[in-house]
C-alpha positions as CSV (number, residue, x, y, z in Angstrom):
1,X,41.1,-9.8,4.2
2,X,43.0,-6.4,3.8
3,X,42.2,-6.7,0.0
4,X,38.6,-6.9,0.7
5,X,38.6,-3.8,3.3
6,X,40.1,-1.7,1.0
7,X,37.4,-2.5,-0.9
8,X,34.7,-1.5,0.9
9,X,36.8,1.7,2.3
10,X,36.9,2.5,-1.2
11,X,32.8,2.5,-1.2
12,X,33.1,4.3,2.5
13,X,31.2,1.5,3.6
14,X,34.3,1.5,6.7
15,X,36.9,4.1,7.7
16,X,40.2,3.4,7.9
17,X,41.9,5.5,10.5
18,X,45.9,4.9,9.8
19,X,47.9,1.9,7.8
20,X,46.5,-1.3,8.4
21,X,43.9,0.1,10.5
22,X,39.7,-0.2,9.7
23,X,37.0,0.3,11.8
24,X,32.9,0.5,11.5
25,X,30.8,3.4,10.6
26,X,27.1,4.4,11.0
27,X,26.7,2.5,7.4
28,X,28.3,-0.5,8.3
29,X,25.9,-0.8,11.1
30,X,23.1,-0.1,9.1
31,X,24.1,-3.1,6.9
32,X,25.1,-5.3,9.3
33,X,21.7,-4.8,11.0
34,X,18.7,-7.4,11.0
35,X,16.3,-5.2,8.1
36,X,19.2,-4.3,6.1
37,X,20.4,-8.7,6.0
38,X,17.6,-9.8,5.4
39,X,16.7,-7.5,3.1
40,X,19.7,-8.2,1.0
41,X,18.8,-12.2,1.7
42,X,15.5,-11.3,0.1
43,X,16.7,-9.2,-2.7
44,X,19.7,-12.0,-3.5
45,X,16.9,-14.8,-3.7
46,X,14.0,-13.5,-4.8
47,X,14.2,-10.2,-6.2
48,X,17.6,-10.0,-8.3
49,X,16.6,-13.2,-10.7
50,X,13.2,-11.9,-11.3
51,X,14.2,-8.0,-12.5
52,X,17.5,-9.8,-14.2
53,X,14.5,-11.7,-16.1
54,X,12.2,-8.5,-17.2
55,X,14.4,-7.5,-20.6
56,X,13.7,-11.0,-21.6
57,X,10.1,-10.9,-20.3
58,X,9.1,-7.3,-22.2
59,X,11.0,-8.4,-25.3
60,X,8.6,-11.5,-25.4
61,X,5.3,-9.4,-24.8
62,X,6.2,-6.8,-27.4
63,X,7.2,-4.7,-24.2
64,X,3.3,-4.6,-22.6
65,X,2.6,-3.7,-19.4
66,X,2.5,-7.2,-17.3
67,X,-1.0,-7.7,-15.1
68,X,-1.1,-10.9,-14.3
69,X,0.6,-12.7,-11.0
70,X,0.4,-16.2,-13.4
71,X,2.7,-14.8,-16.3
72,X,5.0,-11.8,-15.4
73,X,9.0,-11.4,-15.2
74,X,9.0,-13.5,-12.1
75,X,7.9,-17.1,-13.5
76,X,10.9,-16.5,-16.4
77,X,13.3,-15.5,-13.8
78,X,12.8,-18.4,-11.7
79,X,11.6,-21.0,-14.0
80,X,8.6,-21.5,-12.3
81,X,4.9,-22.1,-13.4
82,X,4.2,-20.7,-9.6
83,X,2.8,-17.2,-8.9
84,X,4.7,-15.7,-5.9
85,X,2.9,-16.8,-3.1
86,X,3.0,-20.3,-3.6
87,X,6.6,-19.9,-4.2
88,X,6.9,-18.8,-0.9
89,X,5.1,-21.4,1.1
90,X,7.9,-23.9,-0.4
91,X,10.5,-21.6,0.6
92,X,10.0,-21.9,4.6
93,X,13.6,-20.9,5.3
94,X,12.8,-17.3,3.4
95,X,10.3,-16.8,6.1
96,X,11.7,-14.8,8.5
97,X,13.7,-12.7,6.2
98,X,10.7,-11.3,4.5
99,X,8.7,-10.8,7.3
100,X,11.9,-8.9,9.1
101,X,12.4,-7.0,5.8
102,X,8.4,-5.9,5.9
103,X,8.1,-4.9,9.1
104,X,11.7,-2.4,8.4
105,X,11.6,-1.6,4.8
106,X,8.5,1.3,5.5
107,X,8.9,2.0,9.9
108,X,9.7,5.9,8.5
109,X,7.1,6.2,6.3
110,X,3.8,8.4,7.6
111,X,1.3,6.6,8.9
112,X,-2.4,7.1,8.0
113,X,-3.2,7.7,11.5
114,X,-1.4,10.6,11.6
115,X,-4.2,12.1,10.0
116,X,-7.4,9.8,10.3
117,X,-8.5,9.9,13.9
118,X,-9.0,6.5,14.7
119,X,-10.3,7.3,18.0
120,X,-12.8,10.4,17.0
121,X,-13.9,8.2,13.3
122,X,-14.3,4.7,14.5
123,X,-14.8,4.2,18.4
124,X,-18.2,6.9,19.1
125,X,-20.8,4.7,20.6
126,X,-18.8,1.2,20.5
127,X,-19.4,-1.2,23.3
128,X,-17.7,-4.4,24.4
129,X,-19.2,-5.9,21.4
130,X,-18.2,-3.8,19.0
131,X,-16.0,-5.1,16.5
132,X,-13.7,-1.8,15.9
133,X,-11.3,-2.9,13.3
134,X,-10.5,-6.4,10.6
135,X,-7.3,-5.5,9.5
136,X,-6.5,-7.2,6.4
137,X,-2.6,-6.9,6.2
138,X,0.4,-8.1,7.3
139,X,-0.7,-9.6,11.2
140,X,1.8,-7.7,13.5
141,X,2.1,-4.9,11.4
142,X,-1.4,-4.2,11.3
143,X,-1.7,-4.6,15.0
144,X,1.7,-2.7,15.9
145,X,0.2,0.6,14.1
146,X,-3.2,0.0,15.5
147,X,-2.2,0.1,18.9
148,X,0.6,3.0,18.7
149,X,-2.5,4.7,17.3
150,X,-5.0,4.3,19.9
151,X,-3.4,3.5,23.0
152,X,-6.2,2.5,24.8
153,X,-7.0,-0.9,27.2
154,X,-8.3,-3.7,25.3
155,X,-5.8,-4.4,23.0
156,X,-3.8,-7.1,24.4
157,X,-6.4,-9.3,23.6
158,X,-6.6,-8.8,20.1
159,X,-5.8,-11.7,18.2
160,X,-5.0,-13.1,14.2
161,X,-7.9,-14.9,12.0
162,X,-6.6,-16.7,9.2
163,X,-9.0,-15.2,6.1
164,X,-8.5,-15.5,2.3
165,X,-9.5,-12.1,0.7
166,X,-10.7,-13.7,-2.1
167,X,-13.5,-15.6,0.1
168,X,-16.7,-13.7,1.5
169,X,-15.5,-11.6,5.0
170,X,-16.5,-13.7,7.8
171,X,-16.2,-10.6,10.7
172,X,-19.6,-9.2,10.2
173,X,-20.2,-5.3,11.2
174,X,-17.0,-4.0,11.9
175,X,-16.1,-0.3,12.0
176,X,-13.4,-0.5,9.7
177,X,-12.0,-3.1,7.4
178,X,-8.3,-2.0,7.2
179,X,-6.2,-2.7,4.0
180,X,-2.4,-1.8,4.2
181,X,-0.5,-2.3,1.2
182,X,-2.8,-5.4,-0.2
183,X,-4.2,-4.0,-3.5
184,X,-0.9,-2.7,-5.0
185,X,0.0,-6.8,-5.4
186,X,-2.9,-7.4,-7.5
187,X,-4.4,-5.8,-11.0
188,X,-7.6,-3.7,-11.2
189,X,-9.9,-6.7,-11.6
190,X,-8.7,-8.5,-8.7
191,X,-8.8,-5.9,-6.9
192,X,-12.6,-5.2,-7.5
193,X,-13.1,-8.9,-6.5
194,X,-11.6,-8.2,-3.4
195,X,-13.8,-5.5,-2.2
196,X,-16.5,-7.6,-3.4
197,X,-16.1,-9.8,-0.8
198,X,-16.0,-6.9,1.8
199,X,-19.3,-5.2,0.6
200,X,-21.5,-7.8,2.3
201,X,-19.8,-7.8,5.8
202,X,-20.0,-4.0,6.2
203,X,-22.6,-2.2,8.7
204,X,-24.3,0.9,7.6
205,X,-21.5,2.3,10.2
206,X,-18.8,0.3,8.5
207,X,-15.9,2.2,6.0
208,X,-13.0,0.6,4.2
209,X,-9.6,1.8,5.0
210,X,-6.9,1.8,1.9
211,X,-3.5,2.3,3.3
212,X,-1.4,2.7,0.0
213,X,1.6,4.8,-1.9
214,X,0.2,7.1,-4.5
215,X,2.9,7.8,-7.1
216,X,3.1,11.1,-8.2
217,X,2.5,11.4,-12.3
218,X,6.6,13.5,-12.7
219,X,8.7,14.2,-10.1
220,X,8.6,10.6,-8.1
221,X,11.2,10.0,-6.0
222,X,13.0,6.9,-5.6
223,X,11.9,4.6,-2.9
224,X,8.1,4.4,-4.3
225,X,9.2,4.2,-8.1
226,X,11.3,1.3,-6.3
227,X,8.0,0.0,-5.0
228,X,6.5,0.0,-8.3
229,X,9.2,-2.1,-10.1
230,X,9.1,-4.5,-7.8
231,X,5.9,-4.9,-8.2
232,X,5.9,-5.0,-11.7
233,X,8.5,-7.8,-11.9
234,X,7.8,-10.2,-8.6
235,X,3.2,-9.8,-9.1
236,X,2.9,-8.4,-12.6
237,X,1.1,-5.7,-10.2
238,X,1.9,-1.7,-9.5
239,X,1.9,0.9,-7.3
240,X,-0.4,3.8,-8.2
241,X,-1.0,7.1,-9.6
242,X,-4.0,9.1,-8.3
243,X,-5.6,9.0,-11.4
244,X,-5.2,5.1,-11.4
245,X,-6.1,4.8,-7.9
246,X,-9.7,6.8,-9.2
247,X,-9.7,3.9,-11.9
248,X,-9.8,1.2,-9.4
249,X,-12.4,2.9,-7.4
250,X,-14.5,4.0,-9.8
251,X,-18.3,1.9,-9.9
252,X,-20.8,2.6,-12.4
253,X,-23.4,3.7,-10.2
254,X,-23.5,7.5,-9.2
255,X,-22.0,8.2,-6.2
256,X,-23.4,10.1,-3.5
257,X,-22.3,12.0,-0.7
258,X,-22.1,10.6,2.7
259,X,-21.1,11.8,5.9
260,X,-18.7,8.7,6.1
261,X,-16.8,9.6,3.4
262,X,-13.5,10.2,4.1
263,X,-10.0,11.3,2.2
264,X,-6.8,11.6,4.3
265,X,-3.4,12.1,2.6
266,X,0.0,13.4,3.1
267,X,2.9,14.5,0.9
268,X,6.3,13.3,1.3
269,X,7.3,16.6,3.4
270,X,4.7,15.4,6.1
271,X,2.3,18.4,4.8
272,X,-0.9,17.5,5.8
273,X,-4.1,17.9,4.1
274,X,-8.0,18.3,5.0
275,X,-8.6,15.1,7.2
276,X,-11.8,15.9,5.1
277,X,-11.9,17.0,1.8
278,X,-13.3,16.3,-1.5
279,X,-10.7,13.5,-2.8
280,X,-10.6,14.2,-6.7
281,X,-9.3,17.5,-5.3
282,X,-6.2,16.0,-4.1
283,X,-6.3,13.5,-7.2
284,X,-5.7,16.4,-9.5
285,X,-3.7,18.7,-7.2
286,X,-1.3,15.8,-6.9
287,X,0.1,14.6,-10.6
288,X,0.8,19.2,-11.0
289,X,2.3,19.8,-8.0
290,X,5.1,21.7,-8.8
291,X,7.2,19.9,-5.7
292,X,7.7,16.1,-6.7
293,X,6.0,14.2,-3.9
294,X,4.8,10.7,-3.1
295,X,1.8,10.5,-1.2
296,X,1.3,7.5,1.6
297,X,-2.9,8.1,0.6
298,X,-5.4,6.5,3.4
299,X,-9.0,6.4,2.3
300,X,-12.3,6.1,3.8
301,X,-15.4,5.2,2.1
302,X,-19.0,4.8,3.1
303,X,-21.3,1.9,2.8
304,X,-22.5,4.2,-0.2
305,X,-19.3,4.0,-2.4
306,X,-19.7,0.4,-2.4
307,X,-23.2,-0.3,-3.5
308,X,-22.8,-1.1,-6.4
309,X,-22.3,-5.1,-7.2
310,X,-20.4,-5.0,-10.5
311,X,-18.0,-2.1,-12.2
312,X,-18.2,-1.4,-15.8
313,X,-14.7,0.7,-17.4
314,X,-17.1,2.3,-20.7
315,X,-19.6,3.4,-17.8
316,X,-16.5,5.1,-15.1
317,X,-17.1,8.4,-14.0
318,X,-14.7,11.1,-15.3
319,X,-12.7,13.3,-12.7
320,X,-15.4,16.3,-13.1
321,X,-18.0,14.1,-12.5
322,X,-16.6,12.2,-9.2
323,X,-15.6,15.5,-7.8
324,X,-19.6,16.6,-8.1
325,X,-20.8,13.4,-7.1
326,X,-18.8,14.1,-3.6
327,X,-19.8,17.6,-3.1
328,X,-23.5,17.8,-4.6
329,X,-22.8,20.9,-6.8
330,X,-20.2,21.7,-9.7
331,X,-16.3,21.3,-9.7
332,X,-16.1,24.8,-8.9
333,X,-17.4,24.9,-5.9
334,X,-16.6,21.4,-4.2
335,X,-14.3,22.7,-1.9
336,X,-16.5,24.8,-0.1
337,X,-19.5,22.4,-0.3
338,X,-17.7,19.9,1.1
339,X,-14.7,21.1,3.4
């Protein structure tokens, strides 16, 4: 035992006071808490034979990006012909672990209503009937930040609906259809197909909210290039850039501007931005900022943005072009047109 305490005195993962003597310090109680074991369950299991695995994985696909949740570092790493998620279901006993690590791994993180008023945007004229928000994440996540950010009667009540994203949205007319850190496991054409199922449900009153890290183009800082790996390795998926983020949304159609529209964002020194603003603003502000940041980025878009049935990469609008789109006028001038 001694051998192994002077091991992990060594690390300053415990003190040792005198001879002989060790005792516990703010790190050892961090570790020894529940996030931090399971988290290190998690990583031990699923995690470490999967990035062990990507050399051998990028070595075989002449080092290409991986984009599929079928073929990616984690089916070499765990000799599996099974994506992830199926893993998972025959993996019961990992269960709580990952659940305990997701609801931990991000509680300091800012949270989108910090700067989207849920109460002002989404409750104006909503009776009994109203459905306010389909919250397609993680169940008491989703539910947790909801109610810490509109602590109002009513939600004690609120219940879980088993949907598959993939499948047309069955909760017809909500306000908003919430997405928290759902497309950053999937590739750009998946995540097309998703919205597509969302398009259908939505009222002319209806917006999507995106709930998701934007990675800054130089300067990132560790926890969300962290993000990124992992999913690289364990979805053949990633964590975006602005620019990429503008990828993903980008429809063929022209886009016009609408009240609804809105863009919410905040940088990793909790500096907030226009609760409305034009977005491709902040999507070029972002990748030059002088200060490396990593932006927790919530959007909201009109029934508008999503008109458009199928999306067409030759036919994507350019930055210039989706900045006057938003604001009716030229680049120049978006900020005032739309602020």
């Amino acid at each position: 035992m001694k051998r192994l305490l002077r091991y992990y005195q060594a690390f300053n993962y415990i003190r040792q006071p005198a001879d002989n003597q060790y005792g516990a310090t703010t790190v050892t109680k961090s570790i020894t808490g529940f996030a931090l074991t399971s988290g290190a369950g998690l990583f031990y299991h699923m995690n470490a034979p999967t990035f062990m695995a990507l050399p051998k994985f990028l070595a075989k696909n002449n080092y290409q990006n991986p984009n599929d949740i079928s073929d990616c570092p984690f089916q070499v790493g765990h000799n599996t012909d099974l994506s992830l998620f199926p893993w998972f279901q025959q993996r019961p006993e990992m269960g709580p672990d990952f659940l305990n690590w997701m609801n931990s791994h991000c509680s300091d993180l800012p949270r989108f209503y910090d700067s989207y008023d849920i109460k002002q945007e989404l409750w104006q004229n909503a009776d009994a009937d109203t459905i306010l928000q389909a919250a397609l994440s993680s169940k008491t996540k989703a539910l947790l930040l909801t109610k810490k950010a509109t602590p109002l009667p009513g939600f004690d009540g609120i219940g879980a609906q088993v949907h598959d994203f993939f499948t047309p949205q069955p909760l017809k007319g909500a306000r908003a259809y919430y997405f928290r850190n759902v497309f950053h496991d999937w590739s750009n054409d998946i995540c097309a197909k998703i919205l597509a199922n969302i398009r259908p449900a939505m009222a002319e009153d209806s917006v999507i909210l995106i709930d998701e890290i934007v990675l800054s183009e130089r300067g990132s800082i560790w926890r969300a290039t962290q993000f990124d790996i992992a999913m690289l390795t364990l979805l053949g998926a990633s964590d975006r850039t602005a620019n990429e983020w503008h990828t993903v949304l980008a429809w063929d159609k022209p886009l016009a501007t609408d009240e609804k529209m809105r863009a919410c964002a905040w940088s990793r020194h909790a500096e907030m931005l226009p609760a409305v603003s034009k977005l491709v603003d902040m999507l070029k502000r972002y990748p030059d900022s002088s200060e490396p940041q990593d932006t927790a980025l919530s959007l909201a878009f009109g029934d508008t943005f999503f008109g458009c049935k199928e999306r067409h990469p030759e036919n994507m609008v350019n930055v210039g072009q989706f900045v006057d789109a938003l604001s009716g006028g030229s680049s120049a001038d978006s900020a005032e047109s739309i602020a």
